[in-house]
TIZATOR-519164 format. One record per residue (C-alpha): residue in one letter; chain; z, y, x. Coordinates in nm, 2 decimals. Example, Ala and Ser with C-alpha at 12.3 -4.5 7.8 and 13.67 -1.06 7.14 Angstrom:
BEGIN
NODE / A / A / 0.78 / -0.45 / 1.23
NODE / S / A / 0.71 / -0.11 / 1.37
//
This chain:
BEGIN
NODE / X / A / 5.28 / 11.86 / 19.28
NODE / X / A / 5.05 / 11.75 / 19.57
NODE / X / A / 5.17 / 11.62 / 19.88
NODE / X / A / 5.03 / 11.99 / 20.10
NODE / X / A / 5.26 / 12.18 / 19.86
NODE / X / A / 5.55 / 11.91 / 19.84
NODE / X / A / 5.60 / 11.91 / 20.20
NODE / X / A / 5.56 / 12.33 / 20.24
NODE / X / A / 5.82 / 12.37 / 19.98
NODE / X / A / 6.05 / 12.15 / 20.16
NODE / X / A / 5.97 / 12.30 / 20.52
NODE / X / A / 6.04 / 12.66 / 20.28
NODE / X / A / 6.39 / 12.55 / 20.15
NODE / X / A / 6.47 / 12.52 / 20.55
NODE / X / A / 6.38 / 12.92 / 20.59
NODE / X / A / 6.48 / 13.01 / 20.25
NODE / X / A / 6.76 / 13.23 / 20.37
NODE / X / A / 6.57 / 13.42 / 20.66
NODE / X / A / 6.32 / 13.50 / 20.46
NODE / X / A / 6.54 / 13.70 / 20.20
NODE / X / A / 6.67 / 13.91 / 20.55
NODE / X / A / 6.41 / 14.13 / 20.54
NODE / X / A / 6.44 / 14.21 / 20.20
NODE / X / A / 6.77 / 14.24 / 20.09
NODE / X / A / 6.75 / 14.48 / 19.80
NODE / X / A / 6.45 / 14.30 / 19.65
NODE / X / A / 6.65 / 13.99 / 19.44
NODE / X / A / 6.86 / 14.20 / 19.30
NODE / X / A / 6.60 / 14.44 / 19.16
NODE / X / A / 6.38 / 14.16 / 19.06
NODE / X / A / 6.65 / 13.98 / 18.86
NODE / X / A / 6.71 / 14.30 / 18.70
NODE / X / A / 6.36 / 14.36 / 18.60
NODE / X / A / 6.36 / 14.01 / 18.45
NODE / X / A / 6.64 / 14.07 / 18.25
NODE / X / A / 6.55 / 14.38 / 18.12
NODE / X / A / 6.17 / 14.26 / 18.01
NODE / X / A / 6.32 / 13.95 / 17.85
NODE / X / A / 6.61 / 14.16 / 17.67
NODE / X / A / 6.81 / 13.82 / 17.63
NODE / X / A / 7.14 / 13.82 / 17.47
NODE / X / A / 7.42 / 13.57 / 17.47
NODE / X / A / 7.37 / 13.22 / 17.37
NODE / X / A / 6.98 / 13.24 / 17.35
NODE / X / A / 6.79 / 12.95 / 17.48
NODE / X / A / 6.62 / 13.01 / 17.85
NODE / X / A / 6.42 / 12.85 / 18.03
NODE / X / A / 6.31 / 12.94 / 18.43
NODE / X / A / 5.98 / 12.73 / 18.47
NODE / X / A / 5.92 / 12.73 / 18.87
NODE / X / A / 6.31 / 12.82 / 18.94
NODE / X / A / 6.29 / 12.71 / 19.34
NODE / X / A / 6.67 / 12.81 / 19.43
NODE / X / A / 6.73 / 13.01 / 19.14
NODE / X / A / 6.73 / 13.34 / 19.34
NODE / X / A / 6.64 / 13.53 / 19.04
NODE / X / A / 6.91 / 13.37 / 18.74
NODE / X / A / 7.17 / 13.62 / 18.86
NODE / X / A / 7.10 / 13.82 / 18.60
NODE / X / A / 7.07 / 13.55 / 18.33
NODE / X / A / 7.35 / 13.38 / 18.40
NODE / X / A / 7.60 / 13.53 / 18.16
NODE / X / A / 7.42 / 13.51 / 17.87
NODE / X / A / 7.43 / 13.11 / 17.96
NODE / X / A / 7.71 / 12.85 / 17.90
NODE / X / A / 7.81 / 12.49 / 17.95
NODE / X / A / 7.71 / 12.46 / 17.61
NODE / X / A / 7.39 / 12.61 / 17.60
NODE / X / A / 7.28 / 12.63 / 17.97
NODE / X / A / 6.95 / 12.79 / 18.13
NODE / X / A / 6.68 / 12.52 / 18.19
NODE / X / A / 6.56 / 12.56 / 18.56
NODE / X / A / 6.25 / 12.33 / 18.62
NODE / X / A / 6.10 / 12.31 / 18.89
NODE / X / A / 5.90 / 11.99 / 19.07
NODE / X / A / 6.02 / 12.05 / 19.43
NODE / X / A / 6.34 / 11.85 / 19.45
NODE / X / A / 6.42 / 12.00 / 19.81
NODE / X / A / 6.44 / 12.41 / 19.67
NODE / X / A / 6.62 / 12.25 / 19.33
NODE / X / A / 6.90 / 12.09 / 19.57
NODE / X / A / 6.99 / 12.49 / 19.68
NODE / X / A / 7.04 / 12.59 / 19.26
NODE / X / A / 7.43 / 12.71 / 19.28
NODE / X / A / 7.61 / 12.45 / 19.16
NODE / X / A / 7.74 / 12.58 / 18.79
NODE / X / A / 7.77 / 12.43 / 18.51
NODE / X / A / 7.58 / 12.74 / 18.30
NODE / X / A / 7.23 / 12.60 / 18.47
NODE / X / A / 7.06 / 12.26 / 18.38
NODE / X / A / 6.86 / 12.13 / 18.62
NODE / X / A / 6.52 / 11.92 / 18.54
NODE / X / A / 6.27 / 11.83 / 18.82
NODE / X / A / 5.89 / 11.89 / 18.66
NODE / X / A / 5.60 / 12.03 / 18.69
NODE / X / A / 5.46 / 12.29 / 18.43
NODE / X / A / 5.19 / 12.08 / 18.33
NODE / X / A / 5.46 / 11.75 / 18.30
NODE / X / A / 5.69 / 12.00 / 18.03
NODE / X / A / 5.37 / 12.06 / 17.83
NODE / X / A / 5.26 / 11.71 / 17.80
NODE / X / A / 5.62 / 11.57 / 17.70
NODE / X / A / 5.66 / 11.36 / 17.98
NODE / X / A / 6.02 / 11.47 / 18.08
NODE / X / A / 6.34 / 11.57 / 17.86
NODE / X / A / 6.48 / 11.90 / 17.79
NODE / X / A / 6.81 / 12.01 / 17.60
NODE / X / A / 6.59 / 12.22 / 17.37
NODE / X / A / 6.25 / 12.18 / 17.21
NODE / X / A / 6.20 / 12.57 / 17.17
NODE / X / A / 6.35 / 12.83 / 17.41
NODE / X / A / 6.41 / 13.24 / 17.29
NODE / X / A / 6.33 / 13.30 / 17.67
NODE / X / A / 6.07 / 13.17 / 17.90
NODE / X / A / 6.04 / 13.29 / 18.28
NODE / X / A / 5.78 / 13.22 / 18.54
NODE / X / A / 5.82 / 13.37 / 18.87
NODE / X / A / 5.52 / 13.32 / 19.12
NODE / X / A / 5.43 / 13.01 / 19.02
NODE / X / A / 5.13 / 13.04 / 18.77
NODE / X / A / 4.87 / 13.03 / 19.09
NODE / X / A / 4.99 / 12.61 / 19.12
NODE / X / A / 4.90 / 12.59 / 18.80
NODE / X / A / 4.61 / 12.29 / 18.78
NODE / X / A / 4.50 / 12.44 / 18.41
NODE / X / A / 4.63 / 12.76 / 18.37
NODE / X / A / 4.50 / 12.84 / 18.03
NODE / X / A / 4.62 / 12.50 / 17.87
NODE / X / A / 4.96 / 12.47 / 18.04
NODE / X / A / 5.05 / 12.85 / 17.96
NODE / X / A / 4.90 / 12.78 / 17.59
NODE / X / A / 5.12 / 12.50 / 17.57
NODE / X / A / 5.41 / 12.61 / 17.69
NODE / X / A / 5.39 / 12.89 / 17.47
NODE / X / A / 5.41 / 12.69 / 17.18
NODE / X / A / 5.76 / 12.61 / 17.29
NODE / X / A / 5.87 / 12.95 / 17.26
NODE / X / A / 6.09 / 13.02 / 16.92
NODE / X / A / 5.97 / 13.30 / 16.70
NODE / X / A / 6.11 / 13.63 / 16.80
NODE / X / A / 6.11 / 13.45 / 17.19
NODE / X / A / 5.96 / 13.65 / 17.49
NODE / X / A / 5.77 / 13.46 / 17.78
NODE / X / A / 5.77 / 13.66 / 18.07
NODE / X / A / 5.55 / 13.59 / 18.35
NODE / X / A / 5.58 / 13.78 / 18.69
NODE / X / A / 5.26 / 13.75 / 18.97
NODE / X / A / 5.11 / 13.89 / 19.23
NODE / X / A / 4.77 / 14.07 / 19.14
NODE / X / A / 4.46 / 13.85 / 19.35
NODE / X / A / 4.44 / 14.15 / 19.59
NODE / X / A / 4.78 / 14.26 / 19.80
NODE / X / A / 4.92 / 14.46 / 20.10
NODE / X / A / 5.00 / 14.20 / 20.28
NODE / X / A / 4.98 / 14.27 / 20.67
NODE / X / A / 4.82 / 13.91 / 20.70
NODE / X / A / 4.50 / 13.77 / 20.88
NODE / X / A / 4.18 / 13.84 / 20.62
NODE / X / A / 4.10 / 13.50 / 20.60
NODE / X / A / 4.48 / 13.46 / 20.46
NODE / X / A / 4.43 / 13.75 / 20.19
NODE / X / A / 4.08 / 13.64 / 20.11
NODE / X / A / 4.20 / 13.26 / 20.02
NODE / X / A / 4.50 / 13.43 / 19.83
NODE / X / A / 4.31 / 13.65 / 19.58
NODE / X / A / 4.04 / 13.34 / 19.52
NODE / X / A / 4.33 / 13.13 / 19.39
NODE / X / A / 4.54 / 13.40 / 19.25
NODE / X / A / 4.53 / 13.44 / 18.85
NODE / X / A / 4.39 / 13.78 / 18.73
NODE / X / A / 4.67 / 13.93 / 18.49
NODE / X / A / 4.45 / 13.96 / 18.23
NODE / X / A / 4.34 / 13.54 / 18.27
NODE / X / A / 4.74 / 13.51 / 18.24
NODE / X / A / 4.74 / 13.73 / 17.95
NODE / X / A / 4.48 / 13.53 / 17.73
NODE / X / A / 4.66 / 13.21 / 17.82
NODE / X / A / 4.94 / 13.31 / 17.65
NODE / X / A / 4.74 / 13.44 / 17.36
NODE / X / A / 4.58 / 13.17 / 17.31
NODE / X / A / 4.92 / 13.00 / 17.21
NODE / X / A / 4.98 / 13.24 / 16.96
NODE / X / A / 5.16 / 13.54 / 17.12
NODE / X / A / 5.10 / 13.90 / 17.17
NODE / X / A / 5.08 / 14.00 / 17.52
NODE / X / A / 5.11 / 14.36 / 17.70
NODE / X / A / 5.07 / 14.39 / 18.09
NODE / X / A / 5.28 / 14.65 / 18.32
NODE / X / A / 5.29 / 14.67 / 18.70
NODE / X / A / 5.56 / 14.78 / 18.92
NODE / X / A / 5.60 / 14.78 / 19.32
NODE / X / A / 5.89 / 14.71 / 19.56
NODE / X / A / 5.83 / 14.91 / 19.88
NODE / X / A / 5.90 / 14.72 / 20.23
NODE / X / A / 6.01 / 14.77 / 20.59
NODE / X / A / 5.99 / 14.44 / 20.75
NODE / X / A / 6.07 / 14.37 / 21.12
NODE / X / A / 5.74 / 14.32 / 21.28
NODE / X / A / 5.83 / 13.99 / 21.53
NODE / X / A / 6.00 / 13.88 / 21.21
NODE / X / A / 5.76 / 13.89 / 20.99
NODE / X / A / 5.51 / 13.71 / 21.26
NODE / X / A / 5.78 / 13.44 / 21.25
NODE / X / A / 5.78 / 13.43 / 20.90
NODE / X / A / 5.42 / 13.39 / 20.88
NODE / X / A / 5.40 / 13.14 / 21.15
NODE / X / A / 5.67 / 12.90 / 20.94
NODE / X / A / 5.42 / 12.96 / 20.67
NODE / X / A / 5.68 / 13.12 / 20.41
NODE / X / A / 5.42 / 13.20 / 20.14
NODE / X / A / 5.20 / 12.87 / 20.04
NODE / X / A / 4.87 / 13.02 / 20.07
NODE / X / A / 4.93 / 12.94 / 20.47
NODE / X / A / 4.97 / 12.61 / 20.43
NODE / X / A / 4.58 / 12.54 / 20.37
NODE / X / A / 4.53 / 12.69 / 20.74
NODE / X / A / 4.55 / 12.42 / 21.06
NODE / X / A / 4.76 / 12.49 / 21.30
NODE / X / A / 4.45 / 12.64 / 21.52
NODE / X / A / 4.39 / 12.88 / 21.23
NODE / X / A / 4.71 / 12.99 / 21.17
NODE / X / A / 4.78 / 13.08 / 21.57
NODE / X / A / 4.45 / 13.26 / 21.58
NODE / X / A / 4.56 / 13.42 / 21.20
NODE / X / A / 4.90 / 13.53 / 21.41
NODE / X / A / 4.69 / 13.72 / 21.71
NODE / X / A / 4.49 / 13.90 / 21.42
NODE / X / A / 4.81 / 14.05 / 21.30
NODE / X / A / 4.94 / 14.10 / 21.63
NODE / X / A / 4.62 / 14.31 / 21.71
NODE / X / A / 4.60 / 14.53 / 21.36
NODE / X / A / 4.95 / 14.58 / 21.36
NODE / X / A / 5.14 / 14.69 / 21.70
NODE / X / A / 5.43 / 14.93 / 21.50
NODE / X / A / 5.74 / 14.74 / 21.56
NODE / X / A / 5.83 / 14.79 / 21.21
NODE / X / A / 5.59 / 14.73 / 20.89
NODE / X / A / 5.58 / 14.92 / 20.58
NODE / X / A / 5.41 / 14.80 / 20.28
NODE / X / A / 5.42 / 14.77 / 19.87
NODE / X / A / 5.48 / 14.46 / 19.70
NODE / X / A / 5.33 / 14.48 / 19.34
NODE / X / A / 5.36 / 14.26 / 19.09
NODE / X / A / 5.21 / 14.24 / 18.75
NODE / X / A / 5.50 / 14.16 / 18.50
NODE / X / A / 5.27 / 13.95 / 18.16
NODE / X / A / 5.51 / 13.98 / 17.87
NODE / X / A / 5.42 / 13.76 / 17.57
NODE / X / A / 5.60 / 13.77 / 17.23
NODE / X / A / 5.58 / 13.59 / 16.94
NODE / X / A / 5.67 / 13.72 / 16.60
NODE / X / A / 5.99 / 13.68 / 16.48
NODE / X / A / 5.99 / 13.48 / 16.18
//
């Protein structure tokens, strides 16, 4: 992980819990969509690639045991440090692309479950890293993969959504990825509506919660702030979150 994304991570794991405020109902109905898409069952083998706090394992969680815990990788040492501290997760500090190329050690070599929340857009080769770590799912295994589509309804600055969708992953990109390491892959969408607190949300923006604000100076960002401020005056801002939700499966043997 580069130094730009090392340090926002670390200034995000300060934030972490004001920026769930003004979506309460939203990690709850994640986790659940997770779980339902990956169908897992007790004792399977799971892995979270990209875990941060592991806001999103709620719902994994009981299929998991001492014995047989969920893998939660991740490369930012400061979010890993705010995983609940149970003995059903195992905790490995990596990047993607450091799993693919065997370069740290894992309690399993193939997983039945693979989940990637929001992270695919670090990747520094999608199309290798996803084909690889496909290879590491058993047969009969689903690898879900949840991301924001290049173009969202953000209420951000244009500059901010126009950087977003140029590194942002097409679902379809994702979708080949995966294909390419042998699975078959289907696509559905689904959207979380929002009502977000509108000096919160400039607050939240100014501590640069999502990493796409982290490329801006401090000069940008201020003058990214006063564009919001001007296109939105309602004190409180409704929007849809969407996310594209890339299953792949492989076979069962």
């Amino acid at each position: 992980m580069d130094k730009r994304l090392e340090l926002h991570y670390e200034k995000l794991s300060e934030i972490y819990n004001d920026l769930w405020e003004t979506r309460p109902d939203y990690p709850d109905w994640m986790a659940e969509e997770i779980r339902d898409r990956l169908r897992v069952t007790e004792g399977q083998r799971i892995a979270d690639i990209g875990v941060g706090t592991g806001l999103f394992l709620r719902r994994l969680l009981p299929y998991a045991t001492p014995q047989n815990p969920v893998v939660s990788i991740d490369p930012s040492a400061a979010l890993l440090e705010l995983l609940p501290q149970d003995p059903r997760l195992h905790a490995v500090q990596a990047t993607a692309e450091e799993v693919v190329a065997g370069e740290v050690s894992l309690p399993y070599e193939t997983f039945d479950a693979i989940v990637i929340k929001e992270a695919v857009h670090h990747f520094t080769d999608l199309e290798n890293t996803l084909a690889g770590l496909a290879t590491r799912l058993a047969p009969g295994g689903r690898f879900l993969i949840v991301a924001l589509p290049p173009r969202i309804d953000y209420p951000l600055f244009e500059a901010a959504l126009d950087r977003f969708a140029s590194e942002q992953p097409e679902p379809e990109k994702i979708a080949a990825s995966l294909e390419l390491g042998g699975l078959k892959t289907t696509i559905g969408y689904k959207e979380f509506p929002l009502s977000v607190d509108r000096d919160k949300w400039l607050r939240l923006v100014g501590d640069r919660w999502m990493s796409v604000l982290s490329n801006f100076s401090e000069n940008e960002l201020v003058q990214g702030l006063k564009e919001i401020e001007q296109r939105y005056t309602r004190p409180q801002l409704e929007f849809n979150d969407r996310f594209a939700f890339i299953l792949g499966e492989r076979p069962a043997a």
